[in-house]
N, C-alpha and C positions, 0 to 999 in steps of 0.2 A: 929751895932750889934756886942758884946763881945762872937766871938762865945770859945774861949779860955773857955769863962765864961761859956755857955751852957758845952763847955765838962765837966767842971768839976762841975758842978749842972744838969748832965743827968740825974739821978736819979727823981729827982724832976720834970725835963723840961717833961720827957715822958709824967709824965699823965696830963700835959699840954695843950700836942703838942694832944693828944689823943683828947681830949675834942675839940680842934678848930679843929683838922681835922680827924670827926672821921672814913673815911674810910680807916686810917692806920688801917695796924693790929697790936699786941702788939710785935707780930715778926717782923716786918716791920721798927716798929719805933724802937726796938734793937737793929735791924741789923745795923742802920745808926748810932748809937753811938754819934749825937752830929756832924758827919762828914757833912759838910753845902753842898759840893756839890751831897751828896748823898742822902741827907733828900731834898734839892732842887728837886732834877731829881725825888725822889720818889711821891711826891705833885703833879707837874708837872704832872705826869705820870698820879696819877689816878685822878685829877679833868681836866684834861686836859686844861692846863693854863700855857703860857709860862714862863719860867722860870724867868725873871727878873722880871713878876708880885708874883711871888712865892716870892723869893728875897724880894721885895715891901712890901708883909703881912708879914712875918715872921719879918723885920725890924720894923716895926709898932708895931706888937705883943708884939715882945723883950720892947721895946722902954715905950709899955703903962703900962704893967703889973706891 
């Protein structure tokens, strides 16, 4: 995963990252900007799943879309 690439198509990736997980909030997923260990930790946080599974989808995700 090119997250270089996510910062700079944040824009786009938000409503994204929104649709697959939508119990971000739209402030939530702003706040992490594209920042991988902070959009990690935020996942993690509210589906409660550790973070290298977190890691795991979001690589997946990047990789099929």
């Amino acid at each position: 995963m090119n997250w270089d690439e996510i910062k700079g198509n944040w824009t786009q990736m938000k409503g994204e990252l929104r649709q697959k997980y939508g119990a971000l909030t739209d402030d939530e997923v702003e706040e992490a900007k594209g920042e991988q260990e902070q959009l990690v930790g935020l996942i993690s946080e509210k589906y409660g799943k550790a973070k290298f599974e977190v890691q795991k989808e979001l690589d997946e995700w990047w990789n099929n879309r």
